[in-house]
NUVEXMAR-664234 format. One record per residue: residue in one letter; x, y, z of N, C-alpha, C in turn. Coordinates in nm, 2 decimals. Atoms other than C-alpha are relative to their C-alpha. Layout:
BEGIN
<r code="A" n_x="X" n_y="Y" n_z="Z" ca_x="X" ca_y="Y" ca_z="Z" c_x="X" c_y="Y" c_z="Z"/>
...
This chain:
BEGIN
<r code="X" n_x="-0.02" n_y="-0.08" n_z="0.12" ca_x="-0.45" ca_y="-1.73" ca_z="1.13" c_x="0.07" c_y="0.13" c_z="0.04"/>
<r code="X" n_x="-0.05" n_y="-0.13" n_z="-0.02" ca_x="-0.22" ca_y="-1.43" ca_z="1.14" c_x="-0.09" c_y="0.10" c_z="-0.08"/>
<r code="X" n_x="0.08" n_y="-0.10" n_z="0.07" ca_x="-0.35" ca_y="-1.10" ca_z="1.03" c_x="0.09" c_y="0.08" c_z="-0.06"/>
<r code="X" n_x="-0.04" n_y="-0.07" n_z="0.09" ca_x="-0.23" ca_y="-0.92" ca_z="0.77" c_x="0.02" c_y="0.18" c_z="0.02"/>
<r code="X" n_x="0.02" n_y="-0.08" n_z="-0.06" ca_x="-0.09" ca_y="-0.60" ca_z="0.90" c_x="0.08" c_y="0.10" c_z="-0.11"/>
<r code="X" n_x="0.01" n_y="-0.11" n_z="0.11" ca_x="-0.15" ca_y="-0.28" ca_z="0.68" c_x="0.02" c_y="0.16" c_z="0.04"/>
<r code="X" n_x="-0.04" n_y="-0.15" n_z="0.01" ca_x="0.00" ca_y="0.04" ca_z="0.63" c_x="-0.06" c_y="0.11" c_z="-0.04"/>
<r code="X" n_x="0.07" n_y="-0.06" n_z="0.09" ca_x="-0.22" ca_y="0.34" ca_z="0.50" c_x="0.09" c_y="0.12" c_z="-0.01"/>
<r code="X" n_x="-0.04" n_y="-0.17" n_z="0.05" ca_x="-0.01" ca_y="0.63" ca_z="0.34" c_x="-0.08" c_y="0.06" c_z="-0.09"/>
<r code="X" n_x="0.10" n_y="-0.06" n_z="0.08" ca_x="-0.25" ca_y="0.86" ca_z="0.18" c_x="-0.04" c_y="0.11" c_z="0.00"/>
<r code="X" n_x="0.03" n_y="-0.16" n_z="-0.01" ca_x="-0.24" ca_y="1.20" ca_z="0.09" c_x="-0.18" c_y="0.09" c_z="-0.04"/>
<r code="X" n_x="0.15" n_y="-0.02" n_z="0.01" ca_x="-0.61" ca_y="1.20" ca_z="-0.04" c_x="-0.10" c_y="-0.06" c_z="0.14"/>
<r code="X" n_x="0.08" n_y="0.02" n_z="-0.14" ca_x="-0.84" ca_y="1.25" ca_z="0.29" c_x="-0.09" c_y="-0.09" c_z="0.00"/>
<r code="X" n_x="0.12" n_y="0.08" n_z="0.01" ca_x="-1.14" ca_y="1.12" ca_z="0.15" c_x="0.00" c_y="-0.16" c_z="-0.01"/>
<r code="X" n_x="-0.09" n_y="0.14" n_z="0.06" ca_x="-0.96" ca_y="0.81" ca_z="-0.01" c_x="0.05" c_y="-0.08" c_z="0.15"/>
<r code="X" n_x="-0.05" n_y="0.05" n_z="-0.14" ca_x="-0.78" ca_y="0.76" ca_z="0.36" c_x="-0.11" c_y="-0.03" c_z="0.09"/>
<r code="X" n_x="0.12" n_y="0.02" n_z="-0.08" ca_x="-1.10" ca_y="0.73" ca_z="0.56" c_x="-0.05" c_y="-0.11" c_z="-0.10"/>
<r code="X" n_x="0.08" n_y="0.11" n_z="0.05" ca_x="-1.25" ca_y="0.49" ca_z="0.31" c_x="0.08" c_y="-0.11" c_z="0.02"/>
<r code="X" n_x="-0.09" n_y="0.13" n_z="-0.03" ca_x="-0.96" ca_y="0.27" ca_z="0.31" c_x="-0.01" c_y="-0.07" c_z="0.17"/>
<r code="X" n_x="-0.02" n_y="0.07" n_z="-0.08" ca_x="-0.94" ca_y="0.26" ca_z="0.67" c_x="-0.16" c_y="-0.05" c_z="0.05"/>
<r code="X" n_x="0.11" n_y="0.05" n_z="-0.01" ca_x="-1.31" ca_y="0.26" ca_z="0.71" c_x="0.00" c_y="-0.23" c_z="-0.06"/>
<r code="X" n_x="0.04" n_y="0.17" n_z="0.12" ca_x="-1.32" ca_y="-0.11" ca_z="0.44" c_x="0.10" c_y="-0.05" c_z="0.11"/>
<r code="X" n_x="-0.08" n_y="0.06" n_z="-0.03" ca_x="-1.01" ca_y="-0.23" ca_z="0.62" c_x="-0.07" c_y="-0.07" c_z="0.13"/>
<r code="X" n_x="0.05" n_y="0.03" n_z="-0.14" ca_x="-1.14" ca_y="-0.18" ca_z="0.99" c_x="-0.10" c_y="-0.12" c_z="-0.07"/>
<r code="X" n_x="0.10" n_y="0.09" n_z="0.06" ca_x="-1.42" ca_y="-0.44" ca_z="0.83" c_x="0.01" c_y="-0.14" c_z="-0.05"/>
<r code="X" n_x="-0.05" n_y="0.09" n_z="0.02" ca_x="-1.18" ca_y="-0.71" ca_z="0.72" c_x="0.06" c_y="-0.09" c_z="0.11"/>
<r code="X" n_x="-0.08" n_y="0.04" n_z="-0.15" ca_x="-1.11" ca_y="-0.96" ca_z="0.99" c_x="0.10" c_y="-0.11" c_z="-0.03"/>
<r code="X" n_x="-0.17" n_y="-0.01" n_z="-0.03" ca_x="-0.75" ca_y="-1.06" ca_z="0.88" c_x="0.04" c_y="0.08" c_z="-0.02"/>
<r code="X" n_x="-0.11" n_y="-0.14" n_z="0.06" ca_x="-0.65" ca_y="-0.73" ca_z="0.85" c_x="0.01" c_y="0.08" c_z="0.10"/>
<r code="X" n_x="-0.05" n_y="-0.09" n_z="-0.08" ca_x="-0.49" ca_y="-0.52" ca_z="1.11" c_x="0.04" c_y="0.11" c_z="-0.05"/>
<r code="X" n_x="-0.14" n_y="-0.16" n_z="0.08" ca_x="-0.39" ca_y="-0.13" ca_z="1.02" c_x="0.08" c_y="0.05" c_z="0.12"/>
<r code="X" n_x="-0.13" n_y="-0.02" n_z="-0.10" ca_x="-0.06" ca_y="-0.11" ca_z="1.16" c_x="0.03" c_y="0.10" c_z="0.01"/>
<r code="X" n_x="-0.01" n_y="-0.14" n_z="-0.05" ca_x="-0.04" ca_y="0.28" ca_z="1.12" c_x="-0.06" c_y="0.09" c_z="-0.11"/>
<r code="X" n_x="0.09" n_y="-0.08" n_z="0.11" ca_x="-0.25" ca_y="0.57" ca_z="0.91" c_x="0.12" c_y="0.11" c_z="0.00"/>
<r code="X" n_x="-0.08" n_y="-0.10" n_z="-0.01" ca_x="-0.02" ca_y="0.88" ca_z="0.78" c_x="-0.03" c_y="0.06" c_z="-0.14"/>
<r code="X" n_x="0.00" n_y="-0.12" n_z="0.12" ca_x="-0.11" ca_y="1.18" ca_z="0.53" c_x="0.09" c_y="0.04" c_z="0.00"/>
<r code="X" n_x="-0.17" n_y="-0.14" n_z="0.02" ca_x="0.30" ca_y="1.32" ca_z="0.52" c_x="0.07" c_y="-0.12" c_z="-0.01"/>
<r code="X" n_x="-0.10" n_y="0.10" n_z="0.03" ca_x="0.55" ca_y="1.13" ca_z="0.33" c_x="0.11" c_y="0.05" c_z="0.14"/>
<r code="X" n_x="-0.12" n_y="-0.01" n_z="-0.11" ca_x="0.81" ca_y="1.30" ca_z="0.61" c_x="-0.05" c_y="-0.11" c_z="0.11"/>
<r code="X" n_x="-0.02" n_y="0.14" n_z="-0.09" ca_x="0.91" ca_y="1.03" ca_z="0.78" c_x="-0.07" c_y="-0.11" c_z="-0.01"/>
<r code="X" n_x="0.05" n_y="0.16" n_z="0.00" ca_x="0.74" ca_y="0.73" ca_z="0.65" c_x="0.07" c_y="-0.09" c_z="-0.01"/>
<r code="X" n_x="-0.03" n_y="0.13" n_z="-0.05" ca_x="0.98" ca_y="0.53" ca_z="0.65" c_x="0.07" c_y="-0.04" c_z="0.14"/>
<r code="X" n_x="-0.01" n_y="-0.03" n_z="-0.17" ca_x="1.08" ca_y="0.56" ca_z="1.01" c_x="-0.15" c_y="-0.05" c_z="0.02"/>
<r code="X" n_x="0.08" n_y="0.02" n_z="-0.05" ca_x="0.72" ca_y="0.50" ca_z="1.06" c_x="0.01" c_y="-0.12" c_z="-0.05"/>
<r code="X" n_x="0.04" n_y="0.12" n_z="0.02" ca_x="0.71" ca_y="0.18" ca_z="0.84" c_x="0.09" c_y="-0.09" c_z="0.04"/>
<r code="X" n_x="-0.08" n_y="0.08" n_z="-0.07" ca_x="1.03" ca_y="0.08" ca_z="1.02" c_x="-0.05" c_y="-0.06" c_z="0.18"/>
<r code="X" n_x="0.08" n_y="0.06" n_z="-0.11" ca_x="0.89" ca_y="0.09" ca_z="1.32" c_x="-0.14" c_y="-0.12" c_z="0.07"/>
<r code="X" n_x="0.10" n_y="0.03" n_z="-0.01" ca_x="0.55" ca_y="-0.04" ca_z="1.25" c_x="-0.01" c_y="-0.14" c_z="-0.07"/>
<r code="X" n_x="-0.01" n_y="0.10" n_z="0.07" ca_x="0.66" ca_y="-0.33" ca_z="1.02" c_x="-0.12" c_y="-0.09" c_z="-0.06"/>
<r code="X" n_x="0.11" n_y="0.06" n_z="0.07" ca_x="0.37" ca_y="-0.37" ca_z="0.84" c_x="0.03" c_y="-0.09" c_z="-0.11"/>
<r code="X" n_x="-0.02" n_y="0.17" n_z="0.13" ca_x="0.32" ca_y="-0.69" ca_z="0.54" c_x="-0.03" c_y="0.13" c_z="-0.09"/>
<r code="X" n_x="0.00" n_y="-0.07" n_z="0.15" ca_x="0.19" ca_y="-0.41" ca_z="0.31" c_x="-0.04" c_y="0.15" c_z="0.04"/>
<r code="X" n_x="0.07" n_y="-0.18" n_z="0.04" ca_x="0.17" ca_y="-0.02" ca_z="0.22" c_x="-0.08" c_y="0.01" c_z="-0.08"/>
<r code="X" n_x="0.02" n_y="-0.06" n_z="0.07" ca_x="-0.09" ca_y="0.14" ca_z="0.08" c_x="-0.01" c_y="0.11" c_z="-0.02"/>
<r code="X" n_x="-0.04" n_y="-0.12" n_z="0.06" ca_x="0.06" ca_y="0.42" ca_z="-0.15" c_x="-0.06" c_y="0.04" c_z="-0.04"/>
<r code="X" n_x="0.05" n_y="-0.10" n_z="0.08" ca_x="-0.10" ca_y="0.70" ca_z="-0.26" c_x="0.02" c_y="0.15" c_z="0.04"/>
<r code="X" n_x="-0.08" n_y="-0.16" n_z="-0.04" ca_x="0.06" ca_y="1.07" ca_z="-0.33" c_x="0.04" c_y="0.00" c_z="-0.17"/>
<r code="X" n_x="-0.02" n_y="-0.06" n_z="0.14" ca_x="0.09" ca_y="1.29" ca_z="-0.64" c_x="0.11" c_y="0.05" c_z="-0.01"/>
<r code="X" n_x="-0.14" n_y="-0.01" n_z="0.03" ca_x="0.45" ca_y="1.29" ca_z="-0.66" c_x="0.09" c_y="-0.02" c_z="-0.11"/>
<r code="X" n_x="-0.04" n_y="0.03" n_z="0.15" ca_x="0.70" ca_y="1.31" ca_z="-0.98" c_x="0.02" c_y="-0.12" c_z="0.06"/>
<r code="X" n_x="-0.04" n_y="0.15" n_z="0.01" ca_x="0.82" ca_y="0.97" ca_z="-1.06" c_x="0.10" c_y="-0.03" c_z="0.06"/>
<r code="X" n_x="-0.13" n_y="0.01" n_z="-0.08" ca_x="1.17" ca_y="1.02" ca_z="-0.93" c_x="-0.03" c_y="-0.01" c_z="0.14"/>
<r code="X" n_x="0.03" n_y="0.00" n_z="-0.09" ca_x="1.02" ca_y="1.10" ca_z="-0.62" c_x="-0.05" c_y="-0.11" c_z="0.08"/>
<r code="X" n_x="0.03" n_y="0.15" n_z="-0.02" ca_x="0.85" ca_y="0.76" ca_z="-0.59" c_x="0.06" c_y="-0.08" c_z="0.00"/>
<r code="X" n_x="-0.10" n_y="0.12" n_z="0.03" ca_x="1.12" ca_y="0.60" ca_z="-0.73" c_x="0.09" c_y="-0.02" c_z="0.14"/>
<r code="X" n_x="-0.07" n_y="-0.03" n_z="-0.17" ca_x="1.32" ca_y="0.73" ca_z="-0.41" c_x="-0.06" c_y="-0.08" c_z="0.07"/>
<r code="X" n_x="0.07" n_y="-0.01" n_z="-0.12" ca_x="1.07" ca_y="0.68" ca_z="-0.19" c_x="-0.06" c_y="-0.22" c_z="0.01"/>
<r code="X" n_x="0.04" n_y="0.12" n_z="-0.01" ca_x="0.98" ca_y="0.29" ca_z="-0.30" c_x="0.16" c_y="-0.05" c_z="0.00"/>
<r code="X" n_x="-0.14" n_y="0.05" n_z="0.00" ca_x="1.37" ca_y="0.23" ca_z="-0.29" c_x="0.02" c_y="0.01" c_z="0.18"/>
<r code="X" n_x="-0.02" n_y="0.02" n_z="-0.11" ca_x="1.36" ca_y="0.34" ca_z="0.04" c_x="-0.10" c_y="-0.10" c_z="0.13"/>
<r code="X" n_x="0.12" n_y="0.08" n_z="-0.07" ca_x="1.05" ca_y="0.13" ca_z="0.14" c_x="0.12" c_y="-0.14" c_z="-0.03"/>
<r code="X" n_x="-0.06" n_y="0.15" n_z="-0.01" ca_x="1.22" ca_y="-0.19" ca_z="-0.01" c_x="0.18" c_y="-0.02" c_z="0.12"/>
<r code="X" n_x="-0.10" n_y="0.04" n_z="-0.05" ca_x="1.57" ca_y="-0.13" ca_z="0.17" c_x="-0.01" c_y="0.03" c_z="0.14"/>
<r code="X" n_x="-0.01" n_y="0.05" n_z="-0.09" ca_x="1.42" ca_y="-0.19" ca_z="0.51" c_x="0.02" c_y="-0.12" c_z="0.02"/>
<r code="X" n_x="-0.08" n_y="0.15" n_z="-0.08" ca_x="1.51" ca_y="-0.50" ca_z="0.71" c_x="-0.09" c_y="-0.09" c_z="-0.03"/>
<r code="X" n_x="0.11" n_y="0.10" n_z="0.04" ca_x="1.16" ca_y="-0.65" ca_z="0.63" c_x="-0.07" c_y="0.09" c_z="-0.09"/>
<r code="X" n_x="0.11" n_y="-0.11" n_z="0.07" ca_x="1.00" ca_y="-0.43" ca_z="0.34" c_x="-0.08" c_y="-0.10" c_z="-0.03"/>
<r code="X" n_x="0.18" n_y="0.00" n_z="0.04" ca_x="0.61" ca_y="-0.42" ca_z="0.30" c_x="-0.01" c_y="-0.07" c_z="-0.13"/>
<r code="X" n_x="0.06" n_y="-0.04" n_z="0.12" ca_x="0.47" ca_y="-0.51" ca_z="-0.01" c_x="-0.05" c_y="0.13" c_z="-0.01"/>
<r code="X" n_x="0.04" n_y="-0.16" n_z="0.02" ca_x="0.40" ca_y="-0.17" ca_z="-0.17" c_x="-0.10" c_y="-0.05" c_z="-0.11"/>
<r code="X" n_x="0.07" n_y="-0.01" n_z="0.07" ca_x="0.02" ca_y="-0.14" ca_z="-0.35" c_x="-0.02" c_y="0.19" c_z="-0.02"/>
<r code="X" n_x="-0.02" n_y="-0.15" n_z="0.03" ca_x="0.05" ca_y="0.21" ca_z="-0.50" c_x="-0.17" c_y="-0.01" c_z="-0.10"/>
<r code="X" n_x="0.12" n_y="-0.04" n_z="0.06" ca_x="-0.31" ca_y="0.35" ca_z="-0.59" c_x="-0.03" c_y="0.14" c_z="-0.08"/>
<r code="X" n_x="0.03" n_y="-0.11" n_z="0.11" ca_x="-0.38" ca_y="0.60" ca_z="-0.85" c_x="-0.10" c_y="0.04" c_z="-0.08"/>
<r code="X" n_x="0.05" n_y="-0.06" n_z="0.08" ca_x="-0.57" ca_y="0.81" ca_z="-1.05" c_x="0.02" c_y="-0.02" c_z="-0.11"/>
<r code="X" n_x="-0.10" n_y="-0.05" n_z="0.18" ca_x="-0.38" ca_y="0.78" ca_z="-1.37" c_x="-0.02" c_y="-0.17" c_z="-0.01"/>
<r code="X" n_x="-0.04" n_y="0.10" n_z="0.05" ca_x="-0.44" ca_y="0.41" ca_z="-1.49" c_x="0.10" c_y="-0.04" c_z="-0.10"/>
<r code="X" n_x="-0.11" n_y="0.00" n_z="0.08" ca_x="-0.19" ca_y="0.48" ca_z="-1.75" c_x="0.11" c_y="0.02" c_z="0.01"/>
<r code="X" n_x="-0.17" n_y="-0.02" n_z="-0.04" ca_x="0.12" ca_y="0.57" ca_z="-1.52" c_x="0.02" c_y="-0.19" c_z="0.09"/>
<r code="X" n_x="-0.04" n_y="0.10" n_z="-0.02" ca_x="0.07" ca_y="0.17" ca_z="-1.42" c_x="0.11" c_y="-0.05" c_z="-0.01"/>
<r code="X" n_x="-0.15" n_y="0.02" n_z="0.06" ca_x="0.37" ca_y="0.06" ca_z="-1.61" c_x="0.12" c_y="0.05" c_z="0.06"/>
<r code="X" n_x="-0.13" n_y="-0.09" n_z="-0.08" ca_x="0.59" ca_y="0.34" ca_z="-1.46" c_x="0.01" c_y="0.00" c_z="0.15"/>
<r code="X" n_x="-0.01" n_y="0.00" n_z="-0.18" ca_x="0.48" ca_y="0.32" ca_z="-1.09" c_x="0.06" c_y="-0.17" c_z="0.02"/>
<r code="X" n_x="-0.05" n_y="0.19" n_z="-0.01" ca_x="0.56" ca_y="-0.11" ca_z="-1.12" c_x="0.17" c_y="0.00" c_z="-0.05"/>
<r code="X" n_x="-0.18" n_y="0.00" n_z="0.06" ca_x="0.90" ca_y="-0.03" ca_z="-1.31" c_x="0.01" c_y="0.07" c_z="0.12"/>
<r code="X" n_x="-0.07" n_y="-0.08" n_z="-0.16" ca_x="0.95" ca_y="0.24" ca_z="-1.00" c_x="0.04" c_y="-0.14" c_z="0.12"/>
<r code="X" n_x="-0.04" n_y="0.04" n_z="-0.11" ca_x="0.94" ca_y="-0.03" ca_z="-0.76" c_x="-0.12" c_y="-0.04" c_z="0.07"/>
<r code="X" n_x="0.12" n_y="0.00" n_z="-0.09" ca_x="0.58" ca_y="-0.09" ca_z="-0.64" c_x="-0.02" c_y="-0.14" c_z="-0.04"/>
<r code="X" n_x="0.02" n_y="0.14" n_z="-0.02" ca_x="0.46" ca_y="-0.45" ca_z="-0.60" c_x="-0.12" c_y="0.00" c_z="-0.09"/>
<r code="X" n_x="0.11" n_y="-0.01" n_z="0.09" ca_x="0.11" ca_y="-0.36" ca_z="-0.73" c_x="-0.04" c_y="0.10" c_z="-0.03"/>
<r code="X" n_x="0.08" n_y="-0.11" n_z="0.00" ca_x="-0.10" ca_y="-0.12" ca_z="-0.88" c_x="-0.12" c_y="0.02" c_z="-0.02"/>
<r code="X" n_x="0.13" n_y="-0.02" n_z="-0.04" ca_x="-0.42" ca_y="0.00" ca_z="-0.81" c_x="-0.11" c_y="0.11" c_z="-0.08"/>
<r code="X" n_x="0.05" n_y="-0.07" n_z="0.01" ca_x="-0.67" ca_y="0.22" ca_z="-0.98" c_x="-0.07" c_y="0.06" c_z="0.08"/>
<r code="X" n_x="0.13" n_y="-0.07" n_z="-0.14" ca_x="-0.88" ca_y="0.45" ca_z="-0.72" c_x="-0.10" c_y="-0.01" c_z="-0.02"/>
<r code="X" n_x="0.13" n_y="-0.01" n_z="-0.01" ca_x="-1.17" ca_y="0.44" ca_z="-0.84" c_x="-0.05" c_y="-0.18" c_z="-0.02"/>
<r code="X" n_x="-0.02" n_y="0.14" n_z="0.02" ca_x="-1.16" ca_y="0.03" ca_z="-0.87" c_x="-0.05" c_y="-0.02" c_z="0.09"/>
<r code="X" n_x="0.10" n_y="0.06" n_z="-0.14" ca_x="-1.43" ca_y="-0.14" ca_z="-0.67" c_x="0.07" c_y="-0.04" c_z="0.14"/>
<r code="X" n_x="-0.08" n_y="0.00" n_z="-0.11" ca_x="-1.34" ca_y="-0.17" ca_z="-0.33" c_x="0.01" c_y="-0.18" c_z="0.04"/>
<r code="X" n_x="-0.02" n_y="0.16" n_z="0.00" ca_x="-1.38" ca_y="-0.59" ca_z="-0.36" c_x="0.10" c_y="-0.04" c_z="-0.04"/>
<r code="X" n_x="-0.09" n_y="0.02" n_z="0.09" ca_x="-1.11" ca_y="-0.56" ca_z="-0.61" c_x="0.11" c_y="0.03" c_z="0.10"/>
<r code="X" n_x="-0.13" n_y="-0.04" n_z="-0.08" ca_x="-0.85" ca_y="-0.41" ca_z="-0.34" c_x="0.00" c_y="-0.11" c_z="0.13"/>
<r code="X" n_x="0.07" n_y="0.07" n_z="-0.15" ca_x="-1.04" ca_y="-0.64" ca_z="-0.02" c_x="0.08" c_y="-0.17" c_z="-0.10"/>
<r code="X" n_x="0.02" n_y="0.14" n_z="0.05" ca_x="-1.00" ca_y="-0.97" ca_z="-0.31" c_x="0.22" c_y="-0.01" c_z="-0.01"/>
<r code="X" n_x="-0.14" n_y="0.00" n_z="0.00" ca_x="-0.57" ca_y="-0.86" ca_z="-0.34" c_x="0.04" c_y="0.01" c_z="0.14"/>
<r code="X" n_x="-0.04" n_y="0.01" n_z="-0.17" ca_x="-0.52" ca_y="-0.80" ca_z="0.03" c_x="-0.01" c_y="-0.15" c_z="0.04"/>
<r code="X" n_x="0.04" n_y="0.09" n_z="-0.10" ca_x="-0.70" ca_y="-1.12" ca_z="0.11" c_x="0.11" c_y="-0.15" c_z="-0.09"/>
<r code="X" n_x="-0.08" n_y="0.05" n_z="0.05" ca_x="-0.52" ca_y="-1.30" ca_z="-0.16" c_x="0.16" c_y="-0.02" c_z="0.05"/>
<r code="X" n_x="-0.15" n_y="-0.02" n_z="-0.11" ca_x="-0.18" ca_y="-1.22" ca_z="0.04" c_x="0.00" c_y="0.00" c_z="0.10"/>
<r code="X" n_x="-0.02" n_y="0.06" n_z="-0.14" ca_x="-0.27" ca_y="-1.29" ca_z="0.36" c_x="-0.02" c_y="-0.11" c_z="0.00"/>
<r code="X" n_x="0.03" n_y="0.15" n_z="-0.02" ca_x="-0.34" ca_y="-1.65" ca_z="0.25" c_x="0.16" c_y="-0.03" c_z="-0.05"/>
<r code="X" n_x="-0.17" n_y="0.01" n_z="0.02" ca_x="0.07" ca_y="-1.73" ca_z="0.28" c_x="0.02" c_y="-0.14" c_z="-0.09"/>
<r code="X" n_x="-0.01" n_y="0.12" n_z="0.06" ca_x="-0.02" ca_y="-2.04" ca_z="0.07" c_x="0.00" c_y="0.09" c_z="-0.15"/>
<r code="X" n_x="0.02" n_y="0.01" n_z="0.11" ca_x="-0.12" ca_y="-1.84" ca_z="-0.22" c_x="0.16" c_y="0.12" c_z="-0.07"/>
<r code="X" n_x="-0.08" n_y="-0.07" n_z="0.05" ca_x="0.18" ca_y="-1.65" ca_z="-0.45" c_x="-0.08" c_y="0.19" c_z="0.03"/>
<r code="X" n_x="0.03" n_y="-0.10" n_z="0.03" ca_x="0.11" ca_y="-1.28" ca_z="-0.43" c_x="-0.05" c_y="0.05" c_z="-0.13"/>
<r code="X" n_x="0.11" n_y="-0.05" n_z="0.12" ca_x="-0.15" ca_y="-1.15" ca_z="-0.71" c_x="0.08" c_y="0.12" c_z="-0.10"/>
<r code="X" n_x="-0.05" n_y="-0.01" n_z="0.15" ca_x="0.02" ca_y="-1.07" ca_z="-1.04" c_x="-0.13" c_y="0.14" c_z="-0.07"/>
C-alpha cells in the first residue's frame, strides 16, 4: 500500500500541531513537509511532491485564488483541502480552486474519513 503523502500549510499554530499530531497517527499517511509562511510554498510543494495540501491562512480571496493557481500549475499538483473558519466562504474557496473544503472545527474523523478516502486509489476522490 502506498502512503498518502501530506502537506501541512498552516498559519494557525494550535490547528498545525493538531493536524500533525492526528496525521503522525494514521498509518497511510506520511507528512511530506509542515510550513507556517505562505513565502515559498510552492517551491516547497515542488520539491516535496506531496498527493495533498492542507490549506489554511486568512488571506483575501484573490490571494488564494493566486496562490491555488499556483498550487495546480505544478508538474504534479496536490489535491488542495482548504480548512476554515468561515463555513460560509465554502462556495468561494471551491470556485478559487481548492479541491475540498473543510470546516475547523469539524470532528477530526471527518478530515482522517476524506484523507483515508483518497488514499484508497480505487475510490473517486470525496465530493
Amino acid at each position: 500500500m502506498n502512503k498518502t503523502r501530506i502537506f501541512v500549510a498552516c498559519a494557525d499554530e494550535r490547528l498545525r500541531i493538531a493536524l500533525v499530531l492526528l496525521l503522525d497517527q494514521e498509518p497511510g499517511i506520511v507528512i511530506a513537509g509542515i510550513t507556517d509562511r505562505l513565502t515559498g510554498l510552492i517551491t516547497q510543494l515542488e520539491a516535496t511532491q506531496p498527493d495533498i495540501v492542507l490549506l489554511e491562512w486568512k488571506i483575501p480571496l484573490q490571494s488564494i485564488f493566486d496562490l491555488l493557481t499556483g498550487i495546480h500549475n505544478l508538474g504534479n499538483p496536490p489535491k488542495v483541502i482548504y480548512l476554515s473558519s468561515k463555513p460560509e466562504e465554502e462556495a468561494k474557496i471551491i470556485g478559487a480552486g481548492a479541491d475540498y473544503f473543510i470546516a475547523k472545527n469539524a470532528p477530526p474523523d471527518q478530515l482522517v474519513l476524506i484523507l483515508n478516502k483518497y488514499s484508497d486509489q480505487s475510490q473517486p476522490y470525496p465530493t
